[in-house]
C-alpha positions in Angstrom: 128.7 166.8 91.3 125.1 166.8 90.2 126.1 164.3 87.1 128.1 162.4 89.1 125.0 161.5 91.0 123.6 160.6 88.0 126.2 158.1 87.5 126.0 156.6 90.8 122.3 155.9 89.7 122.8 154.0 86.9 122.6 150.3 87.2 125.9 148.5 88.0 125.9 145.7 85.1 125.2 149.4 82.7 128.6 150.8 84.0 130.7 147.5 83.7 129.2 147.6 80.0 130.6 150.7 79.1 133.7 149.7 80.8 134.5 146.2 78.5 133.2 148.6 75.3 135.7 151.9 75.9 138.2 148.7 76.3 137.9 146.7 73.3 137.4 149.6 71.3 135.6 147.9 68.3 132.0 148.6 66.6 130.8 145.3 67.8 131.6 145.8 71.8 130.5 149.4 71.5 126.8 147.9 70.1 126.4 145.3 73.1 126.0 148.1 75.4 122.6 149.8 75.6 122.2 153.0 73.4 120.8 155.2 75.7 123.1 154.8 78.6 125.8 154.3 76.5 125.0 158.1 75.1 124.6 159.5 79.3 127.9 158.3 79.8 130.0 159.7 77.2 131.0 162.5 79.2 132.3 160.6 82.1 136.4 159.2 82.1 137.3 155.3 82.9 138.6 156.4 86.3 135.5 158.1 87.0 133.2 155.2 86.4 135.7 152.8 88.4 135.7 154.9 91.5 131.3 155.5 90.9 131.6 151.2 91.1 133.9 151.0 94.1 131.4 153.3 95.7 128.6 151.4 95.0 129.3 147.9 95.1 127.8 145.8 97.3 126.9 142.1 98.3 125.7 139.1 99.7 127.7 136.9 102.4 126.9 133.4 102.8 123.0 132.6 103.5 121.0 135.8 102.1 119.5 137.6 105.2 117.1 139.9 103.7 113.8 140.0 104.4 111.1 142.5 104.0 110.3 144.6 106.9 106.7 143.9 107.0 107.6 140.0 107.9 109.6 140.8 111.6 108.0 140.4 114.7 107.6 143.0 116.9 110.2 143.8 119.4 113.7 145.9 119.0 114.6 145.1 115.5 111.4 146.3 114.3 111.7 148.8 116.1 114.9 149.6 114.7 113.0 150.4 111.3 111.4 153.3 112.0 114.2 155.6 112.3 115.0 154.4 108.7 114.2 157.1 105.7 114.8 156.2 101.8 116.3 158.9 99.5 114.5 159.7 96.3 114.9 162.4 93.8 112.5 165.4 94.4 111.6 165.0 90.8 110.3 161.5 91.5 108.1 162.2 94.1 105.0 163.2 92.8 102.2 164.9 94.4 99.0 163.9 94.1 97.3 166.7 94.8 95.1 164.8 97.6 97.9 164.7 100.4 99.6 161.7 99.2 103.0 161.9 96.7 103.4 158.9 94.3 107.3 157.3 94.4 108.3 156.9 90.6 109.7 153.4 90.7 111.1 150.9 87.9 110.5 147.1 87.9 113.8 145.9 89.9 114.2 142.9 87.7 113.8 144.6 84.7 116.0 147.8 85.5 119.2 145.1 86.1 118.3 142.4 83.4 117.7 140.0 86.6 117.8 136.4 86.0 114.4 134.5 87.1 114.6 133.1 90.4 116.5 136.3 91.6 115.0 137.7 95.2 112.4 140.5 94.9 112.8 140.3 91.2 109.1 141.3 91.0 109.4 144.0 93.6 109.5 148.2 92.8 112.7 150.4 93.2 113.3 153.7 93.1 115.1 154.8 96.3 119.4 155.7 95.2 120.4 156.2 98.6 119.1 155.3 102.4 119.4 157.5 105.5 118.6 157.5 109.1 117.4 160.3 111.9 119.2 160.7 114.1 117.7 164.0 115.4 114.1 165.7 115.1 115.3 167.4 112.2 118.8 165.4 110.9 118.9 162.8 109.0 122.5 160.8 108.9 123.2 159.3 105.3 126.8 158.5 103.1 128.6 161.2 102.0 128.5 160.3 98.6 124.6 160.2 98.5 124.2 163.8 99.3 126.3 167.0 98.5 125.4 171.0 98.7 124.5 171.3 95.0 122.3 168.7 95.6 121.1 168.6 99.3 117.8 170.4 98.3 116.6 168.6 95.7 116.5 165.4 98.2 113.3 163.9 99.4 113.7 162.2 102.4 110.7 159.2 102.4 109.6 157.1 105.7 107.5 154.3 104.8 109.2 153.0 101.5 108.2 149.2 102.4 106.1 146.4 101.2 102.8 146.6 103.0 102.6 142.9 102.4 104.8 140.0 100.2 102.7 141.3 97.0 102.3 144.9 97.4 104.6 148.0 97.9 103.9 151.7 99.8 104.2 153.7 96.4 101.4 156.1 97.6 103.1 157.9 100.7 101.2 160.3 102.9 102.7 163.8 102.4 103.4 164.5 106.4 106.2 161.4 105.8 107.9 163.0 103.3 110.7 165.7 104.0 113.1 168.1 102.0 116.8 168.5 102.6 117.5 171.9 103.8 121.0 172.4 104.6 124.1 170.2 104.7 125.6 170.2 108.7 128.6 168.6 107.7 130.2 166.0 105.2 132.9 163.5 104.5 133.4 161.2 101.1 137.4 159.7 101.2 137.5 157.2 99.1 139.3 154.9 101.5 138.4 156.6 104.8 135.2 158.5 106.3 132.2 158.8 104.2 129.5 160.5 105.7 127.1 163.3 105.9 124.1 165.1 108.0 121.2 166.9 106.5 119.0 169.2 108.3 115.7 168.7 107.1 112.6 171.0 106.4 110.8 170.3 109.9 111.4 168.3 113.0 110.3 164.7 112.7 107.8 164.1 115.4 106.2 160.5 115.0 109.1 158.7 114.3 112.0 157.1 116.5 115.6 158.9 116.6 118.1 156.0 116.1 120.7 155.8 119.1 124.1 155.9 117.8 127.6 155.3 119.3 129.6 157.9 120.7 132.3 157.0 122.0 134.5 153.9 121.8 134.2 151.1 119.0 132.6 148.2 118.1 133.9 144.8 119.8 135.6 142.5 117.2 133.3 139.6 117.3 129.7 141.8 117.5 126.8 140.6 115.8 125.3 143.7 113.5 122.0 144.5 110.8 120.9 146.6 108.8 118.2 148.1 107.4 117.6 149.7 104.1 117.0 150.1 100.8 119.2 147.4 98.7 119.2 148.4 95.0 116.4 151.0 95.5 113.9 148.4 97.0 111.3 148.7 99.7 113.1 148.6 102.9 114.7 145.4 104.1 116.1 143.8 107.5 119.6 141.7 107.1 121.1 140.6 110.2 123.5 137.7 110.5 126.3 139.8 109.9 129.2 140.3 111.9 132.6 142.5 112.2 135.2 141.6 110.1 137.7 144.2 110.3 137.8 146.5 113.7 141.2 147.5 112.6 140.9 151.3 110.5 140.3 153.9 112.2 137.3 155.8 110.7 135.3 153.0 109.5 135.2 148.8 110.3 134.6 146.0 107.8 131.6 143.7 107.9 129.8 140.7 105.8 126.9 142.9 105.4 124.2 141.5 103.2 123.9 145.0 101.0 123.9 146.6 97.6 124.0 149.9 96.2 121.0 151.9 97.5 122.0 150.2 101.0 124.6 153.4 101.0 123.3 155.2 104.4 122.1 152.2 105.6 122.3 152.2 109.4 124.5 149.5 110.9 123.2 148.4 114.1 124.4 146.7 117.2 122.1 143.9 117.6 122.5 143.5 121.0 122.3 147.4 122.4 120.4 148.4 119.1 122.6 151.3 118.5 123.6 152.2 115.0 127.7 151.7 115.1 128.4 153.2 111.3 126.9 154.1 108.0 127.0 151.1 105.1 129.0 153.1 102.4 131.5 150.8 100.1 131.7 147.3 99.2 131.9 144.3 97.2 130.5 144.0 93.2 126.3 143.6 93.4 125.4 141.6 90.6 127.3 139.1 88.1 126.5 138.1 84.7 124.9 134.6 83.9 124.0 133.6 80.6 121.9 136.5 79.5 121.0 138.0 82.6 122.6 138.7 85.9 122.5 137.1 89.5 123.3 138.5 93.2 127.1 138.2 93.9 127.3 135.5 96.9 130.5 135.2 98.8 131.6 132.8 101.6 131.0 134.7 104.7 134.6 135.0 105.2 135.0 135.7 101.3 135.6 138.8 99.3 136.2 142.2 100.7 133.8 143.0 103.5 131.2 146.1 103.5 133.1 149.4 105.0 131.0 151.1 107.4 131.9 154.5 108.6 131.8 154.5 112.2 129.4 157.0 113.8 132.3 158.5 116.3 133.4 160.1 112.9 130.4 162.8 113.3 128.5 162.4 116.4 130.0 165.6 118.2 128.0 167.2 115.2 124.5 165.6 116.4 122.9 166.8 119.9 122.5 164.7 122.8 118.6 163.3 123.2 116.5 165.0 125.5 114.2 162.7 127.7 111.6 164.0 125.4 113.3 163.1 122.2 113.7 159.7 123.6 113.2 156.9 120.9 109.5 156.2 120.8 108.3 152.6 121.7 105.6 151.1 119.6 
């Protein structure tokens, strides 16, 4: 499980690479794909790297409704960020020995061969997965990001954001940073529910617990965002979206503006600000042009929809808020 997680790291454009090589078969395709991930993927089947794509595939529908957190206004959607956590490997958080951990990041541009002109191009990345509390101590994320063999080895990071439009949080005070303990309970189906919650190392106590739906579903025409961490990026807002699909049972459709790293994304309502599901599957993130590779854009009522599991899938597994526990207002 450990080096599957390694593959659902990797950049998308790296994985397709592989794919076209191990299909044509000749010296010259084999050469066109980088040698180093070329080498890390050797030990990985076609129908292993197809399903790690269908996973992490993701999008943009119509206008592209990102925008960094630290340009919203305050009020309820801003206040919806601060539930929001970014996943990193423990081995990229480094501590500084002065109560701050440094974020290993890569150049986001660089790490997918972006074209110039692409959004954020410039900005870090690092995050592979996103996540949300929705207790003191749980944090609610996909079921693919986060697995026992690996649930320990999880840094769970609030404050992943660009402090302004030229500069990123990459030194994060210690007290905002939290290990995964113990897995409460999990689902990854492929076409179904995809889910997990982690108990973490201590209860949170200075940020907001993200109210979630428990019973009942999302109407068909609701407005929804989300919020976090496209491709490994500081955190971003994307509203605009809408429901889709309200049709399968464990998870609806949506024209989510997400990519992979959005995995765990909370969905919200944007009307009652409750989170309705988990961003977990979707459409392909980037496409090539010329020599370099541009965001996927699809009509809003184009290509597949993002699936997000619904949050009735687990929340008899998350205790109801206590007065105290109340979402803090800022």
């Amino acid at each position: 499980m450990e080096d599957i997680q390694k593959l659902k790291e990797m950049p998308v454009n790296v994985l397709l690479q592989e794919l076209r090589a191990r299909e044509a078969k000749t010296v010259e395709s084999a050469l066109a794909v980088p040698a180093e991930p070329s080498e890390s993927l050797k030990e990985f089947d076609d129908a292993t790297i197809v399903r790690v794509l269908k996973e992490n595939q993701k999008v943009i529908y119509g206008i592209d409704d990102r925008i960094d957190v630290c340009d919203l206004p305050g009020g309820p959607d801003l206040d919806d960020v601060d539930s929001v956590v970014a996943l990193f490997r423990a081995s990229k958080v480094i501590d500084n020995g002065d109560g701050t951990s440094a974020l290993k990041i890569d150049n986001f541009g660089a790490a997918h061969n972006l074209c110039p002109g692409e959004r954020f191009r410039d900005q870090p990345a690092g995050a592979f997965c996103s996540g949300f509390l929705v207790a003191p101590d749980i944090i609610a994320t996909a079921g693919h990001c986060v697995n026992a063999g690996n649930v320990t080895n999880i840094c769970f990071v609030f404050g992943f954001r660009m402090r302004d439009s030229s500069t990123a949080e990459t030194a994060v005070d210690n007290m905002e940073i939290y290990r995964g303990v113990e897995l409460l309970g999990r689902e990854e189906a492929g076409n179904g529910p995809d889910w997990a919650l982690v108990r973490i190392d201590r209860p949170v106590t200075n940020h907001r617990i993200a109210r979630i739906r428990r019973d009942g579903r999302v109407s068909d025409t609701q407005t929804l965002h989300v919020i976090g961490h496209p491709a490994g990026l500081p955190t971003k807002f994307a509203g605009g979206a809408s429901v889709r699909d309200n049709r399968p049972g464990a998870f609806f459709i949506a024209n989510l503006d997400t990519y992979g790293g959005n995995s765990g994304s909370p969905v919200f309502n944007s009307e009652t600000h409750e989170v309705e599901g988990i961003l977990v599957r979707g459409e392909t993130d980037f496409v090539r042009q010329g020599t370099c590779n541009v965001s996927l854009v699809c009509p809003s009522t184009g290509c597949r929809g993002e699936d997000c599991t619904r949050t009735t899938e687990f929340q008899q597994l998350i205790p109801e808020p206590s007065r105290r526990e109340q979402p803090i207002q800022h």
